[in-house]
MMTF fields as JSON, N, C-alpha, C and O atoms, coordinates in Angstrom:
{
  "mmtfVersion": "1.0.0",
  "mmtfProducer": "UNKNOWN",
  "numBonds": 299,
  "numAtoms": 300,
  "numGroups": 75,
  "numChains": 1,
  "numModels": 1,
  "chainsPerModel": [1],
  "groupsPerChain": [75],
  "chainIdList": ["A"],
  "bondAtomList": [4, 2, 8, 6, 12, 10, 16, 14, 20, 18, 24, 22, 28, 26, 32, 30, 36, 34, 40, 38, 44, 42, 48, 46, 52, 50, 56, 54, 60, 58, 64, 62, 68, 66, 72, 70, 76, 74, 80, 78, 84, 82, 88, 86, 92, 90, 96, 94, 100, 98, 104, 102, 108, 106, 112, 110, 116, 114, 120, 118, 124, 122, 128, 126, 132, 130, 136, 134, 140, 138, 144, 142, 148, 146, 152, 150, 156, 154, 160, 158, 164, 162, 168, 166, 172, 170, 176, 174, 180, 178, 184, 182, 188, 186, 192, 190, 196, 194, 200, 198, 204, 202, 208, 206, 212, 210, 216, 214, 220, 218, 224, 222, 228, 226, 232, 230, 236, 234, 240, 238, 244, 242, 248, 246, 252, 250, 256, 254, 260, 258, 264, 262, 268, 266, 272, 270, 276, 274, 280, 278, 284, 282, 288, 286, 292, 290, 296, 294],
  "bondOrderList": [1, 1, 1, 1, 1, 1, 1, 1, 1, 1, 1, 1, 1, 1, 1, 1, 1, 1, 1, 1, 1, 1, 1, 1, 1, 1, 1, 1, 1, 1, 1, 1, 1, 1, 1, 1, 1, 1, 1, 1, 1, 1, 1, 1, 1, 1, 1, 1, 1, 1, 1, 1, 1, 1, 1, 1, 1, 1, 1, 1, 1, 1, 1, 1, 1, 1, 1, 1, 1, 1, 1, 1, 1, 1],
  "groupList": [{"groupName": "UNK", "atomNameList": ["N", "CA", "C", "O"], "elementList": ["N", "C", "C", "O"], "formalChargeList": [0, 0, 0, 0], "bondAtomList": [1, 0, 2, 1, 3, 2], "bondOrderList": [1, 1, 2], "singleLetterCode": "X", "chemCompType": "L-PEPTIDE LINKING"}],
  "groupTypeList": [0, 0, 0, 0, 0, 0, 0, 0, 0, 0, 0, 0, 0, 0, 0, 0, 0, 0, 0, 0, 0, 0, 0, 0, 0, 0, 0, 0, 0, 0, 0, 0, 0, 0, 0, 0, 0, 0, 0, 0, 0, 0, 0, 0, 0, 0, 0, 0, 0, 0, 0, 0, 0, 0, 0, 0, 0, 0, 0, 0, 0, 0, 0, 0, 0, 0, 0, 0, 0, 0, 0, 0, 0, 0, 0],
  "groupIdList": [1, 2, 3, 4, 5, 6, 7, 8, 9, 10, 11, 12, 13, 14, 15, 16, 17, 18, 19, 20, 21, 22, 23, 24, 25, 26, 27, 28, 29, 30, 31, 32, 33, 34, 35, 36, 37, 38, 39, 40, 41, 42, 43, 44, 45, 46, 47, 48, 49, 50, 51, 52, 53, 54, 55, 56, 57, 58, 59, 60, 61, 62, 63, 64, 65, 66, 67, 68, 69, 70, 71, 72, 73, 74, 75],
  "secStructList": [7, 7, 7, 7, 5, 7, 1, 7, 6, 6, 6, 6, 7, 7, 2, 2, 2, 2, 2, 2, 2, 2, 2, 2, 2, 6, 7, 7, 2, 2, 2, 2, 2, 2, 2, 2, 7, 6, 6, 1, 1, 1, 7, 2, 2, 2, 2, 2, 2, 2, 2, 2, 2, 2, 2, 7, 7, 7, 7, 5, 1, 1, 7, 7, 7, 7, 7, 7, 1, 1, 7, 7, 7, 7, 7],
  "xCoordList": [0.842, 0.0, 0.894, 1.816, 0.454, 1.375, 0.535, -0.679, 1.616, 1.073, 0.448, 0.949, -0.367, -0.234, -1.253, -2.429, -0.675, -1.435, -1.686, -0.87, -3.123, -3.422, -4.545, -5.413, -4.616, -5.71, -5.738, -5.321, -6.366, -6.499, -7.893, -9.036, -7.52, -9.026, -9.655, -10.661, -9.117, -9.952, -11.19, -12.118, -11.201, -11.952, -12.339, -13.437, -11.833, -12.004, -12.283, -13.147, -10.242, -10.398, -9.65, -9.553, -8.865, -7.399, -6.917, -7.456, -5.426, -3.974, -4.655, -4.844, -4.835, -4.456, -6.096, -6.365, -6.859, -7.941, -7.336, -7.076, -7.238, -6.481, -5.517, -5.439, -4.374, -3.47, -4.192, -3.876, -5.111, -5.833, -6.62, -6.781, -6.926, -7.716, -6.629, -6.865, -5.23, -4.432, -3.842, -3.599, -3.801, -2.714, -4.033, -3.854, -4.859, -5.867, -5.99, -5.875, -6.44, -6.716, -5.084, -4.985, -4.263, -2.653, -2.952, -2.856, -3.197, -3.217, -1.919, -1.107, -1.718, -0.665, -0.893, -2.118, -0.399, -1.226, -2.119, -3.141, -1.527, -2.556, -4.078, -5.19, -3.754, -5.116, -5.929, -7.102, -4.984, -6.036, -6.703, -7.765, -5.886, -6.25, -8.129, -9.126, -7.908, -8.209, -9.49, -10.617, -9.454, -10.535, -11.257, -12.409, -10.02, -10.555, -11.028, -11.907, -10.509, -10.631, -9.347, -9.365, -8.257, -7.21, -6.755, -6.859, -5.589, -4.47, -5.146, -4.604, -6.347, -7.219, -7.379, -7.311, -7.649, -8.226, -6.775, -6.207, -6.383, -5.147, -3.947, -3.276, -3.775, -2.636, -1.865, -0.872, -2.264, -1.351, -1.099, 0.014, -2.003, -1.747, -1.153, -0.89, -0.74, 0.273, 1.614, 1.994, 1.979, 3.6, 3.294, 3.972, 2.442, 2.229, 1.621, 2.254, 0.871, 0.802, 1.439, 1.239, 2.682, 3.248, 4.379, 4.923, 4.872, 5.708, 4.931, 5.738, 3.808, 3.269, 3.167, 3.166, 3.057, 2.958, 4.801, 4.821, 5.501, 6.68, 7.015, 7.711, 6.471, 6.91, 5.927, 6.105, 4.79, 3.721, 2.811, 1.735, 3.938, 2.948, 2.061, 1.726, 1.121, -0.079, -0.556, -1.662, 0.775, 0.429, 1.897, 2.961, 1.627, 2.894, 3.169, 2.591, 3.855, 4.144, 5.091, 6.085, 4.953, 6.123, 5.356, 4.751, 5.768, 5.94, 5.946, 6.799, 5.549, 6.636, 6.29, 5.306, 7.231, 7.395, 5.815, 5.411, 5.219, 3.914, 4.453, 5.515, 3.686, 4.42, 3.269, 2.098, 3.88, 2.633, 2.322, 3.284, 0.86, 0.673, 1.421, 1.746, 1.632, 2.478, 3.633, 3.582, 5.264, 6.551, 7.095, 7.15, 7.668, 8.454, 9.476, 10.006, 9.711, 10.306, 11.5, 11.41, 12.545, 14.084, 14.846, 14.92, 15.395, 15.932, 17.6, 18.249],
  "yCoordList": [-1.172, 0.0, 1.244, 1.433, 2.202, 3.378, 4.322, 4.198, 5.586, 6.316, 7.616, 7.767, 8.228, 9.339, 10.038, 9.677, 11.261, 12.351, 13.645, 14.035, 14.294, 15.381, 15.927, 16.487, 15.783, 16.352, 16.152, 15.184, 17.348, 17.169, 16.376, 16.83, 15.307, 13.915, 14.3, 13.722, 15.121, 15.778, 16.989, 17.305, 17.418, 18.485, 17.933, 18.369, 17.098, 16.857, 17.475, 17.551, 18.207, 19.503, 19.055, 17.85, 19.361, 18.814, 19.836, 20.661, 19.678, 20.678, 22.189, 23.369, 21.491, 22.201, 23.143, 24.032, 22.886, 23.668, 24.807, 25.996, 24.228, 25.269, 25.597, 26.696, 25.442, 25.94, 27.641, 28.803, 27.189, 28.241, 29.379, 30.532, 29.181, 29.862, 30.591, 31.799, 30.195, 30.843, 32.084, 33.29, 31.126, 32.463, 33.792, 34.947, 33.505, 34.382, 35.213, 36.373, 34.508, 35.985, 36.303, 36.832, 35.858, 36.053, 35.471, 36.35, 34.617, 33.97, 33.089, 32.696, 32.782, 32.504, 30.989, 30.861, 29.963, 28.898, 28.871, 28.205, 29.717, 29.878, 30.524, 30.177, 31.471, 32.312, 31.284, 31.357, 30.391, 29.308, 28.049, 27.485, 27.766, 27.017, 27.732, 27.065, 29.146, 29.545, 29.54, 29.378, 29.683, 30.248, 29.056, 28.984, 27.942, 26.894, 25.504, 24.701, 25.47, 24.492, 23.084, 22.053, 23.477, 22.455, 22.923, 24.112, 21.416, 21.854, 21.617, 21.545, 21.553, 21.662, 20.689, 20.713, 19.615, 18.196, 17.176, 17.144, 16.463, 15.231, 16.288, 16.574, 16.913, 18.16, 17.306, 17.809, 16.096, 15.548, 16.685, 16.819, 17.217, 18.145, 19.143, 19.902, 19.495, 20.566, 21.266, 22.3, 19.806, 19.544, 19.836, 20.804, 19.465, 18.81, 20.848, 21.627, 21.186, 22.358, 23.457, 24.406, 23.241, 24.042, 24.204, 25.292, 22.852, 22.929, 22.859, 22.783, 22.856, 23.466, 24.717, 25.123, 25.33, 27.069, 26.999, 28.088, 26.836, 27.031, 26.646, 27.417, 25.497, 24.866, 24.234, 23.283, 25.075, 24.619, 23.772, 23.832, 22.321, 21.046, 20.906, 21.745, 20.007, 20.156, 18.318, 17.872, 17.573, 16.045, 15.232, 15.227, 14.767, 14.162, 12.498, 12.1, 11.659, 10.481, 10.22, 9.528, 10.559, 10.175, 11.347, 12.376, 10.521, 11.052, 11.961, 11.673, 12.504, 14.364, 13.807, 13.274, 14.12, 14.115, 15.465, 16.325, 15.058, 15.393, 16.711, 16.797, 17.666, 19.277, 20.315, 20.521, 20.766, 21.324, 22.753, 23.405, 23.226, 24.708, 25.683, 26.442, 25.753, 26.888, 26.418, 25.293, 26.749, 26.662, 27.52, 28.648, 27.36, 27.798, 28.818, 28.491, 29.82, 31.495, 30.515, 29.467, 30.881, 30.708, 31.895, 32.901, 31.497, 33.218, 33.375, 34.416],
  "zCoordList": [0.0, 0.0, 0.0, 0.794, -1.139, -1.209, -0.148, 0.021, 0.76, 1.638, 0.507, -0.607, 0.871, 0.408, 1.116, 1.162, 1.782, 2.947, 1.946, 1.112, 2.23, 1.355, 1.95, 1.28, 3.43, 4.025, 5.418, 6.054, 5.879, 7.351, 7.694, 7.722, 7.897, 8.041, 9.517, 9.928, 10.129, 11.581, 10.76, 11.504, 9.794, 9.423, 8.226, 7.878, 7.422, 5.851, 4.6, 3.726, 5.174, 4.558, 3.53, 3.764, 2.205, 1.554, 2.156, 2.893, 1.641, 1.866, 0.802, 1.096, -0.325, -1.362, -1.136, -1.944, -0.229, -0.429, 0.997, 0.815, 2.097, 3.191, 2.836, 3.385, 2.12, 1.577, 0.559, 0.813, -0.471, -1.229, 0.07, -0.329, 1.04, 1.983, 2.436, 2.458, 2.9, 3.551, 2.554, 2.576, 1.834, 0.579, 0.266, 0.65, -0.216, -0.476, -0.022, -0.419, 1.585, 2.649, 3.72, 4.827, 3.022, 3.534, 4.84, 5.697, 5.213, 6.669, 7.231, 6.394, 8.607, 8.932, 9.351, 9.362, 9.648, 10.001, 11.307, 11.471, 12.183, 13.704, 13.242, 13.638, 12.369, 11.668, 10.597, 10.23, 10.26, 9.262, 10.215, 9.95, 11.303, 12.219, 13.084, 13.356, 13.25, 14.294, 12.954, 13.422, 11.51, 10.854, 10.145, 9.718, 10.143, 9.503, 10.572, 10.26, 11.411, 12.4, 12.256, 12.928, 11.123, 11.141, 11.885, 12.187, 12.808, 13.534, 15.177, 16.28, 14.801, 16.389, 17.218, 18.447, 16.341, 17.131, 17.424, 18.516, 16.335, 16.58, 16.594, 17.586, 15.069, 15.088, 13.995, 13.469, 13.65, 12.766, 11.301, 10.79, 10.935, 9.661, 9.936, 9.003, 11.264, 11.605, 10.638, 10.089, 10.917, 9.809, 8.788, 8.441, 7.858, 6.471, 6.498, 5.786, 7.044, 6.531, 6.458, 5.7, 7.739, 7.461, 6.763, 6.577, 6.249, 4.982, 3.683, 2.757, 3.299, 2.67, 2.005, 0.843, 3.512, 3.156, 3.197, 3.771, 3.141, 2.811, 1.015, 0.355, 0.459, -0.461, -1.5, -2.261, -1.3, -2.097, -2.427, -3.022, -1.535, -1.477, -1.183, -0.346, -1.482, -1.306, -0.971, -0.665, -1.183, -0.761, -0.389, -1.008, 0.478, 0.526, 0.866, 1.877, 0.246, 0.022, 1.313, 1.092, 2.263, 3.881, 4.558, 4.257, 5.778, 6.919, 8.104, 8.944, 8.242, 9.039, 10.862, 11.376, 11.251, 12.416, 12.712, 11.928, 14.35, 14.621, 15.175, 15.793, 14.922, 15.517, 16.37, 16.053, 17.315, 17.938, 17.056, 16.651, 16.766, 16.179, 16.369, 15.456, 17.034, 17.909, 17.797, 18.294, 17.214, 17.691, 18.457, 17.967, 19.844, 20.731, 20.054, 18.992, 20.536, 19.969, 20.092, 20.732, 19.491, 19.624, 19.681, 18.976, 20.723, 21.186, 20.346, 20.451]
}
């Protein structure tokens, strides 16, 4: 069985549709979380979205380590 992730299955949203919501209204992922309801429940689409909004993807064939919404400031 091939993997392939392309949605947050807590909301049954795709990437590529919250991905289009964020860019549109320039949102940040806490503001797409807070407007869309990803990121809220398991958090597994955390990762996946936010290298997303870095790199355009919109599906991914592996993995990502599980990440909380929020990353800790680095001083």
């Amino acid at each position: 069985m091939k993997l392939w992730i392309d949605k947050c299955y807590c909301i049954n949203e795709t990437f590529e549709s919250l991905l289009d919501q964020a860019r549109s209204a320039n949102l940040t992922l806490n503001q797409l979380a807070d407007q869309a309801g990803c990121g809220l429940h398991c958090g597994w689409c955390v990762a996946y979205l936010r290298r997303g909004l870095q790199t355009g993807e919109t599906g991914f064939d592996y993995l990502l380590p599980k990440e909380p919404l929020e990353l800790p400031e680095v001083e």
